[in-house]
Backbone as numpy.savetxt, mean C-alpha at the origin, in Angstrom:
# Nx Ny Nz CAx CAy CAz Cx Cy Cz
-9.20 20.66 -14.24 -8.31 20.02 -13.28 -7.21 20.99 -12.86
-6.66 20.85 -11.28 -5.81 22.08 -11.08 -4.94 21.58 -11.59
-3.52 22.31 -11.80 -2.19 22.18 -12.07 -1.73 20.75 -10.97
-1.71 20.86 -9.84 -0.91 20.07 -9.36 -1.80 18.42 -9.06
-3.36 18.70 -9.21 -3.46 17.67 -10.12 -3.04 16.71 -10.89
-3.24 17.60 -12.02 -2.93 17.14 -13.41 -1.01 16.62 -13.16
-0.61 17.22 -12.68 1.01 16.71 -12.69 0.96 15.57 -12.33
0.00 15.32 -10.79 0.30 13.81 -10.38 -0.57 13.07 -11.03
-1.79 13.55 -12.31 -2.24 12.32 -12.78 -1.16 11.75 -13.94
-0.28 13.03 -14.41 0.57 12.68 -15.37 1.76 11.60 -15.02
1.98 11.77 -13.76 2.90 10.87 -13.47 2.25 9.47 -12.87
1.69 9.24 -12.39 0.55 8.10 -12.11 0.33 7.51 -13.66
0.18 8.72 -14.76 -0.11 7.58 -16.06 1.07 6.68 -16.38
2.65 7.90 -16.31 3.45 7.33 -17.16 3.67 6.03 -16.31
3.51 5.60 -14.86 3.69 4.82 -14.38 2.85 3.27 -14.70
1.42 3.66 -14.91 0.67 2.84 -15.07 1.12 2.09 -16.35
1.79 3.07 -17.36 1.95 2.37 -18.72 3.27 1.27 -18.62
4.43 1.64 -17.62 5.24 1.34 -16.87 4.92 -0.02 -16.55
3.97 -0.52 -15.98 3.33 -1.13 -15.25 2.73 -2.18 -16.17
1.79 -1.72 -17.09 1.59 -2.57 -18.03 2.19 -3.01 -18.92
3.46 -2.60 -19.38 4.88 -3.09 -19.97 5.26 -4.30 -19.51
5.50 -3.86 -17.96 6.23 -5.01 -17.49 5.40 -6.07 -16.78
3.72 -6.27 -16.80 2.84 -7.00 -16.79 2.83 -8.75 -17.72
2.56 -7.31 -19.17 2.58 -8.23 -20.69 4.14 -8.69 -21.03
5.22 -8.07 -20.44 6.48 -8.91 -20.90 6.66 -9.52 -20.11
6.86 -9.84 -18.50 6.88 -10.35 -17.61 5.80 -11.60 -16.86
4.53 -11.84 -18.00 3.51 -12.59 -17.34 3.95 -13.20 -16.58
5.11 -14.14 -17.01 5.08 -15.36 -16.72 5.91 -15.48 -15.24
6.31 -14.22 -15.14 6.82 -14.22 -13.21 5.91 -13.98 -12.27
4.40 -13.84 -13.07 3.42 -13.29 -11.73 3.59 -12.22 -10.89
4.44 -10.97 -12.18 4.23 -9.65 -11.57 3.76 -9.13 -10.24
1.95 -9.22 -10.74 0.90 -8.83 -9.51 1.24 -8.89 -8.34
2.31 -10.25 -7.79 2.25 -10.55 -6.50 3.64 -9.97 -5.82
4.42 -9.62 -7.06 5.82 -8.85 -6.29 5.15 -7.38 -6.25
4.58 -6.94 -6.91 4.01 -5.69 -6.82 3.58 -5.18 -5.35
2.54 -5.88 -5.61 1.63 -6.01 -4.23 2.29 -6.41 -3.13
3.38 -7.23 -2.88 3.95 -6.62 -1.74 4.95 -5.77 -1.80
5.30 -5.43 -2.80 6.30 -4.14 -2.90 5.61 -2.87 -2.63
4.26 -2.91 -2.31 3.23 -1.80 -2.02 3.53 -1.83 -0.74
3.48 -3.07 -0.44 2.96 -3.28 0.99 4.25 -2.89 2.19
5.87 -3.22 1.84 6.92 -2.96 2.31 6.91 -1.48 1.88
6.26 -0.68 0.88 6.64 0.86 0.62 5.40 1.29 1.66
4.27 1.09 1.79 3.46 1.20 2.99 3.95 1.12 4.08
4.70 0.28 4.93 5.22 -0.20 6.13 6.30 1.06 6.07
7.10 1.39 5.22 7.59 2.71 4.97 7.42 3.82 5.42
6.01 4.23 4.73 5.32 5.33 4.75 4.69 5.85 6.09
4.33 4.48 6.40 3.16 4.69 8.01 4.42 5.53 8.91
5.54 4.44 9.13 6.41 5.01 10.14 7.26 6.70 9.95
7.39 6.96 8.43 7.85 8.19 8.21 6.76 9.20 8.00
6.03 8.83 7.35 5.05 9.79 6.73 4.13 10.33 8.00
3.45 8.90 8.26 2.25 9.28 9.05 2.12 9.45 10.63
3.23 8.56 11.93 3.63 8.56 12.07 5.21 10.43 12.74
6.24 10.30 12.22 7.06 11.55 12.51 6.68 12.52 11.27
5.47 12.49 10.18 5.41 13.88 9.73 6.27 14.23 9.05
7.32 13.73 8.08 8.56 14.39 7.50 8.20 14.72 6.66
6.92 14.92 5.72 7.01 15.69 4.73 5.36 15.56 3.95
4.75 16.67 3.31 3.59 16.79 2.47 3.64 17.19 1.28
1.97 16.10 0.80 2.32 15.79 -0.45 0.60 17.32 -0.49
0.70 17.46 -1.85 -0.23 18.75 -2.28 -0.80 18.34 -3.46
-1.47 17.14 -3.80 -2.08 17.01 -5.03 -3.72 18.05 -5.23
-3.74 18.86 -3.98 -5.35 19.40 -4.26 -6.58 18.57 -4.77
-6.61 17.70 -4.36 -7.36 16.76 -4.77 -8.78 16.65 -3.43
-8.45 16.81 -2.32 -8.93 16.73 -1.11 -8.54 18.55 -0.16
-10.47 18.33 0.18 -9.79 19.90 0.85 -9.32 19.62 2.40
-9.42 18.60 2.72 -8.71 18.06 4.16 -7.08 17.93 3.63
-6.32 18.11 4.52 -4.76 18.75 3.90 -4.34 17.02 4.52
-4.94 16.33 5.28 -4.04 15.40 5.43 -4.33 13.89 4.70
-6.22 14.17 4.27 -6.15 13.51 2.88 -5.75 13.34 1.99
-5.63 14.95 1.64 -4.71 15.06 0.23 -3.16 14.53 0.38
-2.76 14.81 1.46 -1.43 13.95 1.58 -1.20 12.74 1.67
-2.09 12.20 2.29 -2.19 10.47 2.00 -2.10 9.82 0.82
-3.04 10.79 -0.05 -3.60 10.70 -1.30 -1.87 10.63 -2.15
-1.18 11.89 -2.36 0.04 12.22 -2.71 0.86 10.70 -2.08
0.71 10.20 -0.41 1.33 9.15 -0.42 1.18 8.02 -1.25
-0.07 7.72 -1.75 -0.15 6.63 -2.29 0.30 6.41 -3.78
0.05 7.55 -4.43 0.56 8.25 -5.62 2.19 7.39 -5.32
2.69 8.45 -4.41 4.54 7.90 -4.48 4.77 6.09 -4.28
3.79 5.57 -3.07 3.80 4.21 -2.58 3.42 3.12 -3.27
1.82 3.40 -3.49 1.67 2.49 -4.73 1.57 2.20 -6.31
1.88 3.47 -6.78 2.36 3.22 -7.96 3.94 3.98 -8.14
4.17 4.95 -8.16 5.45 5.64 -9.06 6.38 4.34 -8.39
6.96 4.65 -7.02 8.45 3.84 -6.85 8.15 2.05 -6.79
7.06 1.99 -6.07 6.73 0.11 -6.17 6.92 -0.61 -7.73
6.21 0.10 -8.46 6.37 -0.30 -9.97 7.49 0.05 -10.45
8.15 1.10 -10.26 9.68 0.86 -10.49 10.22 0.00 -10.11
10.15 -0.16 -8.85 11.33 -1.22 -8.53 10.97 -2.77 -8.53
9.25 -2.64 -9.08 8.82 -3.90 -9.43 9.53 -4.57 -10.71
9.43 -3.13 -11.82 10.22 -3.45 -13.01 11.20 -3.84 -13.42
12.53 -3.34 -12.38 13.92 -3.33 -12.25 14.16 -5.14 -11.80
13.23 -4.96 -11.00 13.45 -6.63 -10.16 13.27 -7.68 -11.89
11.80 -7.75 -12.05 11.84 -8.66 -12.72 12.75 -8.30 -14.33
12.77 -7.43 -14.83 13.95 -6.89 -16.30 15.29 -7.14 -15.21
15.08 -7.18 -14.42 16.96 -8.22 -13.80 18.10 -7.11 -14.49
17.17 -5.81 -14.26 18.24 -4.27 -14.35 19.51 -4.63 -13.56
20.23 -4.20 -13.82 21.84 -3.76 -12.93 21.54 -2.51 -12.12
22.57 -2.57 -11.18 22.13 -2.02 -9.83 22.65 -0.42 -11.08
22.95 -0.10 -12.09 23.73 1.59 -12.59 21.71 1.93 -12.73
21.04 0.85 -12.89 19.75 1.20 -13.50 19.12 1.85 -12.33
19.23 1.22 -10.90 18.69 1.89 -9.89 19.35 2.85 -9.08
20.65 3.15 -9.37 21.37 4.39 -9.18 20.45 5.37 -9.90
20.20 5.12 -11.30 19.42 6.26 -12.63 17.98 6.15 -11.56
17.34 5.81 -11.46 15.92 5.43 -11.07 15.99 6.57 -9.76
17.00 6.11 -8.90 17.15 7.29 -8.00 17.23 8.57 -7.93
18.20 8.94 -8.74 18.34 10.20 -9.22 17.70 10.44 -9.80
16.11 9.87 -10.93 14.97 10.52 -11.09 14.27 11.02 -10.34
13.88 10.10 -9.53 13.42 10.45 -8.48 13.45 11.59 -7.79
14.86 11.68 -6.89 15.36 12.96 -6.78 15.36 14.21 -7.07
15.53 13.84 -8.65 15.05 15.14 -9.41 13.68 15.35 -9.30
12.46 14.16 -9.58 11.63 14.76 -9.59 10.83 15.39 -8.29
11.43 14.91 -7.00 11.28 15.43 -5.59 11.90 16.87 -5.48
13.08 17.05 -6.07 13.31 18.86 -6.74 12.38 19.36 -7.10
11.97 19.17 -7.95 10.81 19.78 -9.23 9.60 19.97 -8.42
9.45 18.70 -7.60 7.69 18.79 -6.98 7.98 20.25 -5.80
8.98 20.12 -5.18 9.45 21.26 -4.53 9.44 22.65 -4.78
10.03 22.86 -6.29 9.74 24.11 -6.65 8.75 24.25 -6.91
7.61 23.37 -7.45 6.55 23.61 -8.26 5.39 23.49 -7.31
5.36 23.78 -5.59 4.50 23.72 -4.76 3.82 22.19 -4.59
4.37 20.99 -5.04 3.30 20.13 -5.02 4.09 18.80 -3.97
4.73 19.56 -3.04 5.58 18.04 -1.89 6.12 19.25 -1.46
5.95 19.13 0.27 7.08 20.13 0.84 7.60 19.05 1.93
9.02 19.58 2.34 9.71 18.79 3.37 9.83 19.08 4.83
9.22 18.53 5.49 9.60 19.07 6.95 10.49 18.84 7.49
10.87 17.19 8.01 12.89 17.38 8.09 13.00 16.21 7.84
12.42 15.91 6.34 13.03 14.86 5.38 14.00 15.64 4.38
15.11 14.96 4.42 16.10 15.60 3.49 16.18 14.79 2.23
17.13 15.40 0.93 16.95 14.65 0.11 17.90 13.06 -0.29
18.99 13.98 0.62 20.07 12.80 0.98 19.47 11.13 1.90
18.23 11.45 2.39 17.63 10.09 2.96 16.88 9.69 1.66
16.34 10.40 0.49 15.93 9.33 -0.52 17.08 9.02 -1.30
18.00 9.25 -1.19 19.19 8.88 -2.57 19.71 7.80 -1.46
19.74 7.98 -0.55 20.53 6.62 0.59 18.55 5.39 0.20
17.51 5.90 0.63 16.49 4.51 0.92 16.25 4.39 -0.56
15.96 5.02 -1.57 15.54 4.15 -2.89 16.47 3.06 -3.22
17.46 3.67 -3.04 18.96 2.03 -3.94 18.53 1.09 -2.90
17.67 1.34 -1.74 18.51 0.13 -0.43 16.82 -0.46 -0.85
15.68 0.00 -1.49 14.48 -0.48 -1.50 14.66 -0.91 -2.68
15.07 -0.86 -3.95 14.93 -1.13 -5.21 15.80 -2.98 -4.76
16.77 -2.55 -4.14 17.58 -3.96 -3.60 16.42 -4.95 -2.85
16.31 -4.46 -1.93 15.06 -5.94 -1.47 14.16 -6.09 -2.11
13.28 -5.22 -2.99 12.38 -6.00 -4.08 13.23 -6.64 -4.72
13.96 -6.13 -5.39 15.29 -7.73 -6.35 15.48 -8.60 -5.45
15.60 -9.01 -4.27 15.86 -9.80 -3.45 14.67 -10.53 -3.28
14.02 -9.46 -2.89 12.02 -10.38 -2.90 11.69 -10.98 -3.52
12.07 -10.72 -4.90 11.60 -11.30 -6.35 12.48 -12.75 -6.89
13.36 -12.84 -6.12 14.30 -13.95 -6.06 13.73 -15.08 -5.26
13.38 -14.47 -4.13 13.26 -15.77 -3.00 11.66 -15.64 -3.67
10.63 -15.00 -4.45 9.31 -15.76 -4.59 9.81 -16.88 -6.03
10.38 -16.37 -6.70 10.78 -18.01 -7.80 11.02 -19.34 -7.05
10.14 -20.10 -7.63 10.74 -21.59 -7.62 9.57 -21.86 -6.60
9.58 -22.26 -5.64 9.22 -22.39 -4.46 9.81 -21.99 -3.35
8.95 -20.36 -2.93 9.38 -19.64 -1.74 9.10 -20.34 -0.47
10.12 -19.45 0.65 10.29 -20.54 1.85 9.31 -19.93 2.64
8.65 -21.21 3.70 7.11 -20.30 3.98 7.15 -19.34 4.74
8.17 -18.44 5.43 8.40 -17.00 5.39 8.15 -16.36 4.50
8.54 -16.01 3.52 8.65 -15.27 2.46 6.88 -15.16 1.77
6.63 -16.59 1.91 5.23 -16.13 1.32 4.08 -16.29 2.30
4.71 -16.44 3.11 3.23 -15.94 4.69 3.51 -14.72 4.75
4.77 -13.69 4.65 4.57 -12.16 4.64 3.95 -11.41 3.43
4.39 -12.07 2.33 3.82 -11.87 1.13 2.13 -11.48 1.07
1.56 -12.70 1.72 0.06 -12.98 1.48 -0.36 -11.97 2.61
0.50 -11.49 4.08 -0.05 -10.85 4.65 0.09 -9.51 4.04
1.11 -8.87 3.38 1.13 -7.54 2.73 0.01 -7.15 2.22
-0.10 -8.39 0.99 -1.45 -8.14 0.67 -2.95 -8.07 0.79
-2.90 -8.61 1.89 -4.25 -8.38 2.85 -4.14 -7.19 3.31
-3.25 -6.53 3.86 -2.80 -4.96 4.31 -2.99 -3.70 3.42
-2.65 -4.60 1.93 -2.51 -3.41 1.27 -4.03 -3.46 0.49
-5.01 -4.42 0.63 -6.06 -4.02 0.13 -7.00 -3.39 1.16
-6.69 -3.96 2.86 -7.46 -3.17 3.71 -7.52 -1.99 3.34
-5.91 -1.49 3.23 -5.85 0.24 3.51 -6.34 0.72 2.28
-6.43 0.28 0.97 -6.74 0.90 -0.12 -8.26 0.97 0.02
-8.90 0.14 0.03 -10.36 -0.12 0.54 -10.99 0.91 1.52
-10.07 1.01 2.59 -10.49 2.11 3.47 -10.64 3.37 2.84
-8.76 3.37 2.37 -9.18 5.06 1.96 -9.98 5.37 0.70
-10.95 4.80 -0.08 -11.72 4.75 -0.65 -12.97 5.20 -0.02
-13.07 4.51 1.31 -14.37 4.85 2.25 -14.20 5.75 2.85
-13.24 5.93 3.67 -13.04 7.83 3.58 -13.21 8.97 2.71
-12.59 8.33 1.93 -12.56 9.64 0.71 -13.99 9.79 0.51
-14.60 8.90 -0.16 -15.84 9.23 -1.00 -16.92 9.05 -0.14
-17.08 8.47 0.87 -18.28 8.45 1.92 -18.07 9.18 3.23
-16.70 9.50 3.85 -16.56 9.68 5.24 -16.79 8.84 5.90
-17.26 7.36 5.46 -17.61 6.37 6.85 -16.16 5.82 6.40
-16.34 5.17 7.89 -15.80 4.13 8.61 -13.85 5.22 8.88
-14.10 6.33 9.64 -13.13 6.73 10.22 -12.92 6.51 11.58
-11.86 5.64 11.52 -11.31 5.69 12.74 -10.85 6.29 13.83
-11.48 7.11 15.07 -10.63 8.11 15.42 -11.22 8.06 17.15
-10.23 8.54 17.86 -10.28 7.70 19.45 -10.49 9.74 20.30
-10.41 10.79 19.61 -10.79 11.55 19.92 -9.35 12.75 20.49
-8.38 11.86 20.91 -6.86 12.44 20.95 -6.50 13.74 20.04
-7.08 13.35 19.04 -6.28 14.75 18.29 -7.25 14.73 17.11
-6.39 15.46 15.83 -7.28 15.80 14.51 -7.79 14.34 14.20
-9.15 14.11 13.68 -9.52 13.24 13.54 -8.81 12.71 12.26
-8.08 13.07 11.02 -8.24 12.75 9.94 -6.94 11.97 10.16
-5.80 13.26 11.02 -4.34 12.35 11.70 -4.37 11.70 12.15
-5.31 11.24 13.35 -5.38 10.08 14.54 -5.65 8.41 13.04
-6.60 8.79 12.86 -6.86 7.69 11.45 -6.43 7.15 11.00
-5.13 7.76 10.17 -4.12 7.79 9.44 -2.83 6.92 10.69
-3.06 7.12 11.80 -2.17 6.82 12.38 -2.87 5.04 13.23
-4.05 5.34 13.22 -4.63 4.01 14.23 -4.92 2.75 12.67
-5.36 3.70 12.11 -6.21 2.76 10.16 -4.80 1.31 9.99
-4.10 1.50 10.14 -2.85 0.86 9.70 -2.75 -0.02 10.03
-2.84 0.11 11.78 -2.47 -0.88 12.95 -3.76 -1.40 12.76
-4.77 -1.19 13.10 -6.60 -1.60 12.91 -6.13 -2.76 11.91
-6.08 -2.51 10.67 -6.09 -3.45 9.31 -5.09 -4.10 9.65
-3.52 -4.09 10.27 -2.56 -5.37 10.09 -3.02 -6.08 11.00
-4.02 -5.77 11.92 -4.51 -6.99 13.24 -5.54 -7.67 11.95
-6.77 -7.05 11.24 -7.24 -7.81 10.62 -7.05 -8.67 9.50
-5.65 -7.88 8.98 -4.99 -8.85 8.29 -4.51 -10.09 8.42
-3.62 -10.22 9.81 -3.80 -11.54 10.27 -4.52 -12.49 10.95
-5.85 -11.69 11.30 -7.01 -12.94 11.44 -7.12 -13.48 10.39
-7.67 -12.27 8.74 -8.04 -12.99 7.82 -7.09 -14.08 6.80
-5.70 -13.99 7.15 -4.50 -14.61 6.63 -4.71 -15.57 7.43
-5.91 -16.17 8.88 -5.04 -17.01 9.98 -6.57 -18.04 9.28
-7.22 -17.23 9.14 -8.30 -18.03 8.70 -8.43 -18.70 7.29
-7.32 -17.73 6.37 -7.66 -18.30 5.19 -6.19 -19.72 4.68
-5.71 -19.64 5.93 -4.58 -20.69 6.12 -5.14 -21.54 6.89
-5.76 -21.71 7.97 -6.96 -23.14 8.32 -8.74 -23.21 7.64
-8.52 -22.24 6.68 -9.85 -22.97 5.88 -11.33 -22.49 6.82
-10.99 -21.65 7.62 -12.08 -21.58 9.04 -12.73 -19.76 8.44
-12.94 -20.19 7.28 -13.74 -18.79 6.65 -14.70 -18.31 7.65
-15.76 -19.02 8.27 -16.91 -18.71 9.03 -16.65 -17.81 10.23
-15.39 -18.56 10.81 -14.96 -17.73 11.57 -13.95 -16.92 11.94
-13.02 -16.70 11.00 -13.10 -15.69 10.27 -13.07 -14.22 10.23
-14.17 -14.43 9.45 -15.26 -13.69 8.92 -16.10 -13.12 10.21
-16.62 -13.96 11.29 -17.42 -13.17 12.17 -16.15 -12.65 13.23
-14.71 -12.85 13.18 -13.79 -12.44 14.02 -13.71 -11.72 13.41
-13.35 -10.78 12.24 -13.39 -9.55 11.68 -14.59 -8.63 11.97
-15.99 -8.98 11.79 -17.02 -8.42 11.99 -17.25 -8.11 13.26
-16.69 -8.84 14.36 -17.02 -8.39 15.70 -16.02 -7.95 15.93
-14.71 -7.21 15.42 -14.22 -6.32 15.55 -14.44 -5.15 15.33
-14.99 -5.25 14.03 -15.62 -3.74 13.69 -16.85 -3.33 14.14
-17.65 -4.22 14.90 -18.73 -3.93 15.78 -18.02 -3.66 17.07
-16.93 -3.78 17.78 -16.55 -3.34 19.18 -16.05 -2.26 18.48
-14.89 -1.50 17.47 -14.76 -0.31 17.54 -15.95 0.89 17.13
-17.03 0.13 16.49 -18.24 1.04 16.27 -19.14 1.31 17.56
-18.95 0.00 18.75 -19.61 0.24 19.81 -19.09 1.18 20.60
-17.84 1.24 20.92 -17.04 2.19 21.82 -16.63 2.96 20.84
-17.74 4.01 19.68 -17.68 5.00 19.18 -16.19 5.56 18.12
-15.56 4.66 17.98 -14.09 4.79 17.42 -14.32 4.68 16.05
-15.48 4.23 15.34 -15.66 3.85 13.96 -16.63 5.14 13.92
-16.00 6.19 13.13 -17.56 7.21 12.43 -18.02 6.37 11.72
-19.45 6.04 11.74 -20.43 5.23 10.60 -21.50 4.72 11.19
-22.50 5.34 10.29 -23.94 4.38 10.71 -24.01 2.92 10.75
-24.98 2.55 11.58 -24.72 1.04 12.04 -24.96 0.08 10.53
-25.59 0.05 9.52 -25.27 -0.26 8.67 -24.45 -0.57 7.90
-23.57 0.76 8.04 -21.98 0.51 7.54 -21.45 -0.38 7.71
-21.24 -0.50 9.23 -20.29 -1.88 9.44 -20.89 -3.25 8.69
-21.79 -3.36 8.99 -22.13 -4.90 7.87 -21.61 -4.71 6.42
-22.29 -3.58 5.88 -21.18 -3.74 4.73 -19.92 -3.82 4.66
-19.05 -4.05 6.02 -18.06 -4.93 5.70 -17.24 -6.14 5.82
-18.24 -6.76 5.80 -18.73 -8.24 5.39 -18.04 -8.46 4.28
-18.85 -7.93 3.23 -18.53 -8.50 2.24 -17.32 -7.61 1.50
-16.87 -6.86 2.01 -15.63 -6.36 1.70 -14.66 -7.77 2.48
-14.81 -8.01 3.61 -14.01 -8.87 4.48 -13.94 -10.23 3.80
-15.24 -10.52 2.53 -15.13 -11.87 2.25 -14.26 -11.45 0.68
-14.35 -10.46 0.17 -14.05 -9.98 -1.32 -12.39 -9.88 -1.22
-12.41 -9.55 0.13 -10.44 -9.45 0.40 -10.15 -10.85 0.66
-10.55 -11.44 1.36 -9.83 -13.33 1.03 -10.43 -14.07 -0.14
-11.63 -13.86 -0.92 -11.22 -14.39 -1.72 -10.53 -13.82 -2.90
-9.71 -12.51 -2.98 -8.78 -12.46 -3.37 -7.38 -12.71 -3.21
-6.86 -12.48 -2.04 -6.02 -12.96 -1.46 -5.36 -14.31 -1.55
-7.00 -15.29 -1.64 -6.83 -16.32 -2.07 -6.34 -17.21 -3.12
-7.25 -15.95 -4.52 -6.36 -16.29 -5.77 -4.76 -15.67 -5.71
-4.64 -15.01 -5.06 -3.04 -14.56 -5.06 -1.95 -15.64 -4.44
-2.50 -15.93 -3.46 -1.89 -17.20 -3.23 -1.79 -18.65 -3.70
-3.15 -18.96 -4.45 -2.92 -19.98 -5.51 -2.06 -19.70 -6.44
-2.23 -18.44 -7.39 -0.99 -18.30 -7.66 0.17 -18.47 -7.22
0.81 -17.76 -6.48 1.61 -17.57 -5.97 2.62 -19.57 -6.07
1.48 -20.08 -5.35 1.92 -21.78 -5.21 1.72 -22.54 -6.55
0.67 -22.23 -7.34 0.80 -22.82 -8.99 2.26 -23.57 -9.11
2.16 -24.67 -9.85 2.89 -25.25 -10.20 4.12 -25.41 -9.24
3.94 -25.46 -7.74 4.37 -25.61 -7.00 4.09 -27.01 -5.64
4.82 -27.23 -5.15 4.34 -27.51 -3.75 3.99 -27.25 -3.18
2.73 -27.16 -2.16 2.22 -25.90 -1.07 3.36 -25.92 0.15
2.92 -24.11 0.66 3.95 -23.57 0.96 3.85 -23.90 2.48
């Protein structure tokens, strides 16, 4: 494994263990679902800075496409290191000196990745993460407030849509990575950037069909309103992938609501529906 690898699997572990700490002490707040949209608001993040104006690359060498591997490095920072932090902080009901400290790790360790070749900055400075981590660690504590008790059905119609978002995009870049199908790309520029930049918007439209469907019970359709989406961008050539592909995602399209689904039963358990 290269060096800068191995750094980000090291930090991805200590996080994961992070993660499972505050899983098994925390059951009983239903973790999973502040998480998962704390992915999903650090995503909504990322698209507009990262992918989007370009402020900065991540270098895990993991991918010999440079803007995979940076995605890759994004998700590293998005969905696990800072989401699970500030998943943790929320529910351990830390004091804000804890996410001052949390920051300035951070920080430091955005130093370190700097010297050590593995994150460079284009004109992200470091003074914009010591100003957005305290102001993000705050609305997950805030998030995590308004989902207790019975959230107001704002709070958990964005909720349930995050998470439809954040399994599209994880799902995808899975199918990129390891197959090359199903890239999105309209022919404008580098295919791997255009992707990265259309993949986002693509999935939050299908996110709220499949959130619109799995809130009137109208699975059937649905399900073929997702599918004949991804048959018009495969027809007008925007989807790389053999025609096969697209049917297989079907049952990706049915595997994401009925998860979604249990997230939201949760979510309402021992509640009133929302």
């Amino acid at each position: 494994m290269k060096k800068n690898s191995l750094i980000y699997a090291i930090l991805t572990f200590i996080h994961l263990v992070l993660v499972i700490i505050t899983f098994v002490k925390k059951w009983d707040k239903k973790p999973w679902i502040l998480l998962f949209s704390s992915i999903g608001q650090a995503y909504v993040f990322e698209y507009v800075v990262l992918n989007i104006l370009k402020s900065y690359k991540y270098y895990p060498k993991v991918f010999s496409n440079k803007w995979q591997d940076t995605i890759l490095g994004a998700i590293i920072s998005q969905a696990f290191t800072v989401p699970i932090m500030a998943t943790a902080l929320a529910l351990f009901q830390k004091k804000w000196t804890w996410s001052l400290g949390a920051t300035f790790l951070y920080a430091g360790i955005e130093w370190l990745f700097i010297r050590l070749g593995l994150f460079k900055k284009n004109w992200w400075k470091t003074i914009y993460t010591l100003i957005s981590l305290p102001f993000f660690f705050w609305v997950v504590k805030k998030w995590s407030l308004l989902l207790e008790g019975k959230p107001e059905k704002w709070t958990a119609r964005i909720t349930v849509l995050l998470i439809f978002w954040v399994n599209y995009l994880n799902t995808n870049f899975v199918l990129v990575a390891i197959s090359k199908k199903f890239l999105i790309r309209i022919k404008w520029s580098k295919k791997y950037y255009q992707h990265f930049i259309i993949a986002p918007a693509y999935f939050m439209i299908q996110s709220v069909i499949a959130y619109v469907a799995l809130l009137t019970k109208k699975w059937a359709l649905g399900l073929g309103t997702l599918h004949l989406m991804d048959q018009l961008l495969y027809r007008l050539n925007w989807i790389k992938a053999k025609r096969w592909t697209v049917y297989c995602m079907i049952p990706l399209h049915l595997t994401n609501l009925l998860l979604v689904k249990l997230f939201k039963k949760q979510m309402e358990s021992g509640q009133e529906g929302t």
